[in-house]
N, C-alpha and C positions, 0 to 999 in steps of 0.2 A: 431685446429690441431697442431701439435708438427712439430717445424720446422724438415726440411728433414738433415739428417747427412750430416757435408762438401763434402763427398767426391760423396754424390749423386747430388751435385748441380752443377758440374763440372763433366758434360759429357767427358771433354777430361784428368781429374787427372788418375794417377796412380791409385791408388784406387778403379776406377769406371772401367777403362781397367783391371787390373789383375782380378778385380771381375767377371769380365762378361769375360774373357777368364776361368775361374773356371767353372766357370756353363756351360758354351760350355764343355770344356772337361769330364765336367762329362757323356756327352752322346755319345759326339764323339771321346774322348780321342785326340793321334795325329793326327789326320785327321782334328783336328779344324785349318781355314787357315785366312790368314791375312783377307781374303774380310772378312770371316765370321763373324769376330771380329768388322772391321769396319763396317760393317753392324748393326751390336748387340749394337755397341760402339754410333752409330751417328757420324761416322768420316770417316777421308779418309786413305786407305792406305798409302797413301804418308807420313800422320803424323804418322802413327805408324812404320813406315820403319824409320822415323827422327830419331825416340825417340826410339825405341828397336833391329833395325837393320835389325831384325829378326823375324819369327815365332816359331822357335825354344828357340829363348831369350824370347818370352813372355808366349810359352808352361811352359820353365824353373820356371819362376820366379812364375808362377801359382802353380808349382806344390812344389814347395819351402815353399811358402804359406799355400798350402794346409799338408804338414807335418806337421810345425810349429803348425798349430791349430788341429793335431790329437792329435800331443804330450798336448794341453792343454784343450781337452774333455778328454783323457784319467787322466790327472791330474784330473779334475773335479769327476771322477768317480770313481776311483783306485788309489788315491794319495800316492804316495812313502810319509814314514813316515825317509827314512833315512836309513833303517837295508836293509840288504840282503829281507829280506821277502817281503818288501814293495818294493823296486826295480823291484824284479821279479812281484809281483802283476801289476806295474805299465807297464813293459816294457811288460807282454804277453796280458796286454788290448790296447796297441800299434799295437801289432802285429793282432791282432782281428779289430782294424779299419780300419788299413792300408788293410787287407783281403777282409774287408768289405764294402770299401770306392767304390761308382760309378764310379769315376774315374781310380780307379784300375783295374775294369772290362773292363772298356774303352777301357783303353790304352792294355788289353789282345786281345782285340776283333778286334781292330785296328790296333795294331803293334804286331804283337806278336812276333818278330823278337827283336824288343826293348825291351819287357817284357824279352825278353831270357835274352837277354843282361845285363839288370839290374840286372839279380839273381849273377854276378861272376862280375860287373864293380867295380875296385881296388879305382878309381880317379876318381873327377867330383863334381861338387858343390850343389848335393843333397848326395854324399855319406858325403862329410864335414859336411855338417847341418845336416846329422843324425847323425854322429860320436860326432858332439858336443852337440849335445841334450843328447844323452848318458851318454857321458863324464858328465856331471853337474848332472846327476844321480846319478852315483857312486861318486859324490865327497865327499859326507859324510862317505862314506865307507873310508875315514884315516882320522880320527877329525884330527890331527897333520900336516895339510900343504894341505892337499887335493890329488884329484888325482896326481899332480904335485911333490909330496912328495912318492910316490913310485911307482919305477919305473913299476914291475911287475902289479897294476892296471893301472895304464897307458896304459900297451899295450890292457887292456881289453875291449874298448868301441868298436876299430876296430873288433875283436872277436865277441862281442855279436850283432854287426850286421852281421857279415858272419852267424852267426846261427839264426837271425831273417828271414833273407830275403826268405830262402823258406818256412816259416808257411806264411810270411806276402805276399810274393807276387801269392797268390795260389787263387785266386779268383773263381776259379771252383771248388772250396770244400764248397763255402760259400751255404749253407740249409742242407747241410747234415751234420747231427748233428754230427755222428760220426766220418767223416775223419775233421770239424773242433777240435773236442775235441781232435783226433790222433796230429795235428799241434800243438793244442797250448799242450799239454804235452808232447811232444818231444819237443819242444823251452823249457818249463818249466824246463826240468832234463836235458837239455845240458847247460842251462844260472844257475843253483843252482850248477853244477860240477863246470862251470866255476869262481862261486864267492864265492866258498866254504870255502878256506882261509880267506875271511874276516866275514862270517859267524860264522867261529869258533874263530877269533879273540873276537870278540861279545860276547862268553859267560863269 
């Protein structure tokens, strides 16, 4: 048998906590609570109050996590090639997992106060790590220096999540075929207005 990955050997690593704070929240969204975790985890709370302060710190870093690997199924499946075309390819099979993610439903069914909240929150360190997931999207869109080389793409990464987040965060659209295809085609032709000067650079 094939040894077990490090971070399953080490009941008390990062790795093995944020893991199993993931899979809880896929069912119970915020409502997953530190016992829960230490339960799940084989540990005590007291070590996870040492080590993350909080339940909201490790709600967080869970769900940080869980962005970070939508953005890299939706690469695996819809990879940006670079162009405008492929951007939008990539960024509305984003929006369709993020929709479609159990965790999403969770935290609806759970909080929905905090779902509210998240459709219009300006600041916080899951709007930054989508902002920069983005950002590195569109950086090939100015071969000459990157997004950092002009200004007006620049301001676009924040934009094209203000118009991501109510296809992605709609999780009570998800089986009905048609108000998903309404979502992702309204993200579709407001993210193509939006990057439509480098689109036409392209030609």
């Amino acid at each position: 048998m094939s040894p077990a990955p490090w971070h399953d050997r080490d009941s008390l690593s990062t790795g093995h906590v944020i893991g199993t704070v993931r899979t809880l929240m896929r069912t119970d969204g915020l409502d997953v609570s530190v016992a829960a975790i230490a339960r799940a985890c084989g540990t005590s709370r007291n070590f996870l109050y040492a080590n993350w302060k909080s339940v909201s710190v490790l709600h967080l870093r869970a769900l940080t996590v869980e962005l970070a690997q939508t953005f890299v199924a939706a690469a695996d499946t819809h990879p940006s090639d670079g162009t405008v075309p492929g951007v939008i390819e990539h960024l509305t099979q984003v929006v369709r997992l993020v929709r479609r993610h159990p965790t999403t439903a969770a935290v609806a069914r759970t909080s929905p106060a905090a779902m509210a909240k998240a459709h219009t929150t300006t600041e916080g360190p899951l709007v930054r790590a989508a902002t920069e997931y983005v950002s590195d999207l569109l950086h090939p869109l100015a071969p000459r220096g990157g997004i950092h080389s002009d200004p007006v793409l620049y301001s676009r990464p924040w934009k094209v999540l203000w118009i991501a987040r109510p296809a992605a965060l709609c999780p009570e659209a998800v089986g009905d075929r048609d108000w998903e295809d309404t979502l992702d085609g309204g993200f579709t032709h407001l993210l193509r207005d939006l990057l439509a000067p480098w689109a036409a650079a392209a030609e």
